[in-house]
C-alpha positions as CSV (number, residue, x, y, z in Angstrom):
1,X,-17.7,4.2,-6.5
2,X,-19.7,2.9,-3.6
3,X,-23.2,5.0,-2.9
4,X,-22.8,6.5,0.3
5,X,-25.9,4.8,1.3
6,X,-24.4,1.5,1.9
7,X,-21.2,2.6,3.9
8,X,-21.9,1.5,7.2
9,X,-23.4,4.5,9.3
10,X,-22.4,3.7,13.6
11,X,-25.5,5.1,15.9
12,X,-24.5,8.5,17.5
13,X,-25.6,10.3,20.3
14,X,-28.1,13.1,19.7
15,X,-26.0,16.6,20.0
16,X,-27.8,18.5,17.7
17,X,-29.1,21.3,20.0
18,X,-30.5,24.2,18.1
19,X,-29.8,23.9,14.7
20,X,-30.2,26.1,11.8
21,X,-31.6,24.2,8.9
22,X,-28.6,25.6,6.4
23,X,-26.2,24.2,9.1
24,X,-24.4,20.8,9.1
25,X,-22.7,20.0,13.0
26,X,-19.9,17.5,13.0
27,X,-17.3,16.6,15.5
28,X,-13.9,17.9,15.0
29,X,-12.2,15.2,15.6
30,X,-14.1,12.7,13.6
31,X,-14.0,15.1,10.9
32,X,-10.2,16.0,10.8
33,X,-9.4,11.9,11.2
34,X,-11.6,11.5,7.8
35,X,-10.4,14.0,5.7
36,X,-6.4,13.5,6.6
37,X,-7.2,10.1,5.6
38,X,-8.5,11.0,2.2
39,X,-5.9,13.6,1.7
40,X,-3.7,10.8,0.7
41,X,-5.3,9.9,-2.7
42,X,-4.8,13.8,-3.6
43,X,-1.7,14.8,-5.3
44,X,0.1,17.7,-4.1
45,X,0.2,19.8,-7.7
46,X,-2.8,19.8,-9.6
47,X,-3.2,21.5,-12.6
48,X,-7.3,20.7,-12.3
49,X,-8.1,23.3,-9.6
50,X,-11.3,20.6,-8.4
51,X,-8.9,17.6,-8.1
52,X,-7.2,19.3,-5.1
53,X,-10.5,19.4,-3.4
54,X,-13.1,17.3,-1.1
55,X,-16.1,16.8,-2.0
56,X,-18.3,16.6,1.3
57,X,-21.8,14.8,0.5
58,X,-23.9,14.8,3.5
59,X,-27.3,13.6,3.8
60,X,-29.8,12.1,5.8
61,X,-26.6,12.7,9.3
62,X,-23.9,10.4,7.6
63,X,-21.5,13.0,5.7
64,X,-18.8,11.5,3.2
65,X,-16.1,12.8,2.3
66,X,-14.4,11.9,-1.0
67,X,-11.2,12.7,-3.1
68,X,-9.5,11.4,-6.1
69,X,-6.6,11.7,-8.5
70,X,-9.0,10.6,-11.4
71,X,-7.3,6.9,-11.3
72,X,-7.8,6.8,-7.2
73,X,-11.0,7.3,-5.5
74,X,-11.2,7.2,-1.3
75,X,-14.7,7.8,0.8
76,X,-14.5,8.3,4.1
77,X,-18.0,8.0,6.3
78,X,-19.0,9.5,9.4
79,X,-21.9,10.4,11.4
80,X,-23.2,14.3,11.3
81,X,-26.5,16.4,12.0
82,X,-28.6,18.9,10.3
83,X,-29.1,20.1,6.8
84,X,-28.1,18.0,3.6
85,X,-24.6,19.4,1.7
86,X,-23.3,18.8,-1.6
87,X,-20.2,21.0,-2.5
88,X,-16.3,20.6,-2.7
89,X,-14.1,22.8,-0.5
90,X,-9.8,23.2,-0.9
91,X,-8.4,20.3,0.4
92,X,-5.5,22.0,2.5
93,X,-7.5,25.0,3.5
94,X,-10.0,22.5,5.0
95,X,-7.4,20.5,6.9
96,X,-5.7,23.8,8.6
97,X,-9.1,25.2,8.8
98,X,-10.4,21.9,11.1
99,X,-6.7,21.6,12.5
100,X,-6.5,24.5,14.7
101,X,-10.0,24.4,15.9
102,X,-10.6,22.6,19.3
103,X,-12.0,19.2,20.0
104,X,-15.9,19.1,20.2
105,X,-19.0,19.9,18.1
106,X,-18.4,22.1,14.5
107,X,-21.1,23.9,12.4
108,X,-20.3,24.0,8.8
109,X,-23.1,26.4,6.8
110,X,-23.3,27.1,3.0
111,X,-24.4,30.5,1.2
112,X,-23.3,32.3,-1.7
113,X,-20.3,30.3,-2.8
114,X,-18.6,30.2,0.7
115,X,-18.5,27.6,3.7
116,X,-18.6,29.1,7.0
117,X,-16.8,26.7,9.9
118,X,-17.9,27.9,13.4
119,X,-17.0,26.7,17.0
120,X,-18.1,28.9,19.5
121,X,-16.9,32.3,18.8
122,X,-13.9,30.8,16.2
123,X,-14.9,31.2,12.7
124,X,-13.2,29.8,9.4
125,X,-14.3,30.8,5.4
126,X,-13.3,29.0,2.5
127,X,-14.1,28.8,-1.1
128,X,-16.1,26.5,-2.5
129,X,-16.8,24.8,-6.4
130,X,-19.8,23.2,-6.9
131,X,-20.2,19.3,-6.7
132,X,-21.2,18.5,-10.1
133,X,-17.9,19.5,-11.7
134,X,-16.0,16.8,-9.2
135,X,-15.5,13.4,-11.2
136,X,-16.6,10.5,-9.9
137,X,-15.5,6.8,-10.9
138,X,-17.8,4.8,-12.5
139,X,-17.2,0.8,-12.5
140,X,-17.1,-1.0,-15.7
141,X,-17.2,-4.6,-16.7
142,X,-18.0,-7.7,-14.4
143,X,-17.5,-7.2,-10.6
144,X,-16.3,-10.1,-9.2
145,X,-17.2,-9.6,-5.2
146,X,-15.6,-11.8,-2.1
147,X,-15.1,-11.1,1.8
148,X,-11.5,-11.9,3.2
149,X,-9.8,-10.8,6.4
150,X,-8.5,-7.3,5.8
151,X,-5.2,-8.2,7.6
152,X,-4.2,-11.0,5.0
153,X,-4.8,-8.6,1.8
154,X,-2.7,-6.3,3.5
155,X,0.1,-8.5,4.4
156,X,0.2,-10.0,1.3
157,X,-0.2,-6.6,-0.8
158,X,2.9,-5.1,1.4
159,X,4.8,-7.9,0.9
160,X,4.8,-8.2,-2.6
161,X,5.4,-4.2,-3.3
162,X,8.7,-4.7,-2.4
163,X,10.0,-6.3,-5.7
164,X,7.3,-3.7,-7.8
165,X,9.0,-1.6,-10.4
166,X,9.4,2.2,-10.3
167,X,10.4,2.0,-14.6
168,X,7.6,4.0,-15.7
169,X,8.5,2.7,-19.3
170,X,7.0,-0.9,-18.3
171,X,4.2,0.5,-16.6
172,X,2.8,-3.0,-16.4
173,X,5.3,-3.8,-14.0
174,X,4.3,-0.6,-11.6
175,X,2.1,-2.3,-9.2
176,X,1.6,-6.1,-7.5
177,X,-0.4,-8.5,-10.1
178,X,-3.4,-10.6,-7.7
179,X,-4.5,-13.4,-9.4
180,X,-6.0,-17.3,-8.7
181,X,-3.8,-19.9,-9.7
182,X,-4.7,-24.1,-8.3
183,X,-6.7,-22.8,-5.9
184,X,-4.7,-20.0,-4.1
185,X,-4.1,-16.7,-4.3
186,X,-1.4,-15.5,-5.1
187,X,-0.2,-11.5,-4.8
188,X,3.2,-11.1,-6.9
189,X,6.0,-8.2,-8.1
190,X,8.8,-8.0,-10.1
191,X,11.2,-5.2,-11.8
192,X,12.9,-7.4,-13.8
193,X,16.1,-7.9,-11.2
194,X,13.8,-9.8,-8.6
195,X,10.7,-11.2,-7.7
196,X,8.5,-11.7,-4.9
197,X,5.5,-13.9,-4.4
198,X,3.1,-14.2,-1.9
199,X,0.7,-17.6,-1.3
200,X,-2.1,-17.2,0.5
201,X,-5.8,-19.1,1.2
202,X,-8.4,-18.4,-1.5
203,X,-11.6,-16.3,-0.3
204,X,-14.8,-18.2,-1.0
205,X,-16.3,-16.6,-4.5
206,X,-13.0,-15.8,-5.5
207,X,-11.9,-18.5,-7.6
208,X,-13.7,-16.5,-10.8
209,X,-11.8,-13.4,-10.4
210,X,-9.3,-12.7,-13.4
211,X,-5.4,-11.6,-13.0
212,X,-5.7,-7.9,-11.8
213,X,-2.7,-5.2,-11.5
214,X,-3.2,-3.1,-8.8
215,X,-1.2,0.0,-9.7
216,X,1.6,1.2,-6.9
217,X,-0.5,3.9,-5.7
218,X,-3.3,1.7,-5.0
219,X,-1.7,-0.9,-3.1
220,X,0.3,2.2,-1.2
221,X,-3.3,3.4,-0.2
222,X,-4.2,-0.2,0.5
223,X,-1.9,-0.3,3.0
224,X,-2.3,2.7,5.0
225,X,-6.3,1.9,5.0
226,X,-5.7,-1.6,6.8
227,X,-2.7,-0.8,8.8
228,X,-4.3,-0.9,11.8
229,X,-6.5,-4.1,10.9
230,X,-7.2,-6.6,13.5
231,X,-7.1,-10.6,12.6
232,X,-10.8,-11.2,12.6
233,X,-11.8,-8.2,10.7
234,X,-12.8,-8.7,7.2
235,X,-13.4,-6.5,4.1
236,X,-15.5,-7.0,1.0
237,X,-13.3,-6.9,-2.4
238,X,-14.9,-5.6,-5.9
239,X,-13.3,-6.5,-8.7
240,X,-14.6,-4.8,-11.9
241,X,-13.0,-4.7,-15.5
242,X,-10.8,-0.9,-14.3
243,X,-10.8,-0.9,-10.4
244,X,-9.8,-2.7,-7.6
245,X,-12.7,-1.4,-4.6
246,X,-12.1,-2.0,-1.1
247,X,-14.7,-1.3,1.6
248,X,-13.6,-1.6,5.0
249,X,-15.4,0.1,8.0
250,X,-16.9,3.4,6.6
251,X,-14.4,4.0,4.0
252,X,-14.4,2.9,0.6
253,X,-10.8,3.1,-1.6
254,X,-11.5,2.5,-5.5
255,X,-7.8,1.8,-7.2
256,X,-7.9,1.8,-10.7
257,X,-6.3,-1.3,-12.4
258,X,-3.1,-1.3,-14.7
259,X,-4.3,-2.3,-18.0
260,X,-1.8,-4.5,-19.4
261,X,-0.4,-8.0,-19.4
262,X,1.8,-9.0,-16.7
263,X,4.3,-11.3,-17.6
264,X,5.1,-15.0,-16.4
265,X,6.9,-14.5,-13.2
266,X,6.7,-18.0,-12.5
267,X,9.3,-18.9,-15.7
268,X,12.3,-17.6,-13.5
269,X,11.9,-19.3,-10.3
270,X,13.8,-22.6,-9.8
271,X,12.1,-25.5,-10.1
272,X,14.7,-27.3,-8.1
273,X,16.2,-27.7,-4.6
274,X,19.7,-25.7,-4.5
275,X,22.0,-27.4,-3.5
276,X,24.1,-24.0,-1.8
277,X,22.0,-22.8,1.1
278,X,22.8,-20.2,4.0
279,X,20.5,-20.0,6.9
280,X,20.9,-17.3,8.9
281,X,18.9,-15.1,11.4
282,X,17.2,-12.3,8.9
283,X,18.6,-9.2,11.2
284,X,21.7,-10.5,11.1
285,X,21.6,-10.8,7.7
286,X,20.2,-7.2,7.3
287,X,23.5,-6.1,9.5
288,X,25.9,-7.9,7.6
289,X,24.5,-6.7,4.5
290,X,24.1,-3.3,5.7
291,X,27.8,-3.0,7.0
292,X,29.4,-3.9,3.9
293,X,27.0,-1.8,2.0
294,X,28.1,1.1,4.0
295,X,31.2,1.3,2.5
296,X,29.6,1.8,-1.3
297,X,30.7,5.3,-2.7
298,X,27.5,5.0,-5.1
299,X,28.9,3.8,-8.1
300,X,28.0,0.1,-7.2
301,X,25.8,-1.2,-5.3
302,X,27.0,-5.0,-4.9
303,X,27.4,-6.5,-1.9
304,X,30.3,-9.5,-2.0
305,X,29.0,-13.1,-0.4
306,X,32.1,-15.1,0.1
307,X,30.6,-18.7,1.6
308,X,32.1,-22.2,3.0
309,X,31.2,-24.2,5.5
310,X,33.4,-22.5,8.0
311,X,33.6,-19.3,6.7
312,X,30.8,-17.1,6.0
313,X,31.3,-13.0,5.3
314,X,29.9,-10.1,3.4
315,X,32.1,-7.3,2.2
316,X,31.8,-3.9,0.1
317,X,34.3,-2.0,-1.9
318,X,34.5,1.9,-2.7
319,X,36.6,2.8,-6.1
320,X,38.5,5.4,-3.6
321,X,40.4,2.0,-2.5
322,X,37.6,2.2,0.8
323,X,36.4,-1.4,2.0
324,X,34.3,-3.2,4.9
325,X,34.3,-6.9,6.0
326,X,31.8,-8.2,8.1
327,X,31.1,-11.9,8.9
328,X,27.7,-13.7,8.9
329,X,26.7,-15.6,12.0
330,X,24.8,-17.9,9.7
331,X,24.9,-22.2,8.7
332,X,26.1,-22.4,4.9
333,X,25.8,-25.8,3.3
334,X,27.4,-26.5,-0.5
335,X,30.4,-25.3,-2.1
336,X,32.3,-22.5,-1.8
337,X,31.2,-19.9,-3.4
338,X,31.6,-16.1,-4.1
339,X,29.0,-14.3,-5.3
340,X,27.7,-10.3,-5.2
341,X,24.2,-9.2,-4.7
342,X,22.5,-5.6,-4.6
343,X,22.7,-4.5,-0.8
344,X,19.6,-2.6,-1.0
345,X,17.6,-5.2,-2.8
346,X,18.7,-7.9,-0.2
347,X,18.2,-5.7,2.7
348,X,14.7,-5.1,1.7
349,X,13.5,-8.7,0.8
350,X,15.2,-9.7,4.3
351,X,13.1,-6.6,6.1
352,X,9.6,-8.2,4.2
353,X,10.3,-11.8,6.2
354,X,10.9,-9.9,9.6
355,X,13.8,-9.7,11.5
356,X,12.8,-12.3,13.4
357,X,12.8,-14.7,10.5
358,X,15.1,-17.8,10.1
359,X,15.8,-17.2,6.3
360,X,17.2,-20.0,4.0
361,X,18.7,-18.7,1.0
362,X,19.3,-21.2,-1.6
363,X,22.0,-20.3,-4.1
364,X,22.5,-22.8,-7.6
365,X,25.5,-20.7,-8.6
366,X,26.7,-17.1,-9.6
367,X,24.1,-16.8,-12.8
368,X,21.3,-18.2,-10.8
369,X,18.6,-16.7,-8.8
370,X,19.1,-15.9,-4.8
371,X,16.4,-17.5,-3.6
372,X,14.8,-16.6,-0.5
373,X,12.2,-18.8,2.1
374,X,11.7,-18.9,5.7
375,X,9.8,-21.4,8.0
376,X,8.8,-18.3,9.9
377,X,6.5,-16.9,6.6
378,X,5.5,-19.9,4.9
379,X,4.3,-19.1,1.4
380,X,6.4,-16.5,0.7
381,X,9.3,-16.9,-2.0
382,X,11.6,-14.1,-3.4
383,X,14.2,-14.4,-5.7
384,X,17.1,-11.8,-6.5
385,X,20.0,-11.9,-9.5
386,X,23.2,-11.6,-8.4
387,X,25.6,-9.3,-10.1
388,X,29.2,-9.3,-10.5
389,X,31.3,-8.2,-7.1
């Protein structure tokens, strides 16, 4: 975990006013923005009564506020006034507590075991455990440390979670592997069915860092934290031998790393042009797709790709006798060719281009890999088995 001392504290206007030196003041709104953004590392049912709490650390005016699922660790800074504070407080009690309070100045006071919360004449009390029985993470190993812009990480971490597994059996598969390969970086994801990976430029002092796995969760996280991530804002990376640490603005997220080998994604790409390719717009993909998956009654979830060079449609099949036919507005190149795909994976690898894409889909035959480029997102590559249809 990072020390709350090096988050980076903004200057804030002096509204302390009288007070008491037991009292921490805070704004509401600052406050209630941190602590629903840390709410997301904790899970809903804990069986560890302190894991479904903060822990607020305040001292010398920057307060942090931290919470974890003992593999996830998130720190959220912001500026605050009076006394120092060390204790943990319900997570859920805090966030209605601070959610029905009005915008402006708060006054948060310990004593005896309780937290007081006071804005004007509105008062809240909660329940408190002590700080030093909430865990913190402790980095292990060589740290391998870069700085690269926040929205590239982010693209390329939601890009690549698309083909992650959800088979809790091959764990190693639950999460996007990041590693360094001739001089890129590369983000990748597979669950066996397809595979997704994502180029993109290597960070200066990143070339030492090992193949990582960043477990589901993490990269979830990820995500949300750098949603809102401009193009010329940059974040520094830690990468230590059991977490994955990202420090952007005043928070700090600390994803624990899947320990295990990932396997050779690489081995099932094609290594040749196909010489079967459909370019289409990638919404009208997704529609045609999407209407012939419509008429699935669950029991299969193929999509039927029946393709010439003037004649182009995707159709679906119930067992009930049910059936829908839609044509592709698209360019097809090669043989004819019927094959079947999954609707949902092909709708979701065409969704991570953009529906503004151009996508090429390059087909070697019904056993091969689907696989899936565009102009419009150079660097990225997915490939999806077809199935029978």
């Amino acid at each position: 975990m990072t020390d709350v001392d090096t988050l980076e504290r903004p200057a804030a206007a002096d509204t302390t006013g009288q007070i008491d030196r037991t009292t921490l003041r805070v704004d509401r709104d600052a406050l209630l923005a941190a602590i629903r953004s840390v709410n997301a590392v904790i899970e809903a049912r804990n069986t560890i009564m302190i894991l479904s709490n903060f822990r607020l650390m305040a001292k010398s005016g920057w307060l942090t506020v931290v919470g974890t699922d003992l593999d996830t660790w998130f720190e959220q800074g912001l500026a605050c006034f009076g006394a120092d504070m060390d204790t943990t407080v319900p997570a859920d009690r805090l966030i209605g507590a601070i959610d029905t309070m009005r915008p402006g100045m708060i006054d948060v006071t310990l004593d005896a075991g309780t937290m007081t919360i006071r804005q004007g004449r509105s008062s809240r009390k909660l329940p408190t455990i002590r700080a030093d029985d909430f865990p913190m993470g402790k980095p292990r190993g060589e740290t391998t440390a870069f700085v690269m812009p926040a929205e590239r990480l982010a693209i390329m971490l939601e890009t690549a979670r698309v083909a992650q597994s959800t088979e809790e059996t091959r764990y190693y598969l639950c999460g996007v592997f990041l590693h360094v390969q001739d001089g890129r970086l590369f983000a990748a994801a597979t669950d066996g069915h397809r595979v997704m990976q994502v180029q993109g430029g290597l960070p200066d002092k990143a070339d030492e860092m090992r193949g990582v796995i960043i477990s589901s969760k993490g990269v979830k996280l990820i995500g949300q934290l750098l949603g809102d991530a401009k193009a010329d804002e940059m974040i520094t990376v830690n990468v230590t031998g059991s977490q994955f640490i990202v420090a952007y603005k005043n928070a700090t997220l600390s994803a624990k790393l899947v320990d295990g080998t990932y396997p050779d994604y690489q081995r099932v790409l094609p290594r040749r042009e196909n010489d079967n390719v459909l370019t289409v717009q990638s919404a009208e993909f997704i529609r045609c797709i999407r209407a012939a998956g419509a008429a699935s009654d669950g029991k299969t979830r193929a999509v039927r790709l029946e393709l010439g060079p003037d004649h182009c449609e995707a159709s679906g099949a119930a067992s009930d006798g049910g059936r829908a036919v839609e044509p592709i507005e698209g360019d097809y190149v090669g043989e004819p060719l019927t094959i079947g795909v999954n609707f949902q994976f092909a709708m979701a690898v065409a969704q991570a281009f953009g529906t503004t894409s151009t996508l090429r889909i390059a087909m070697a035959g019904t056993r091969d890999l689907f696989l899936f480029s565009s102009d419009d997102r150079p660097g990225v590559l997915c490939g999806i088995m077809p199935m029978n249809a």
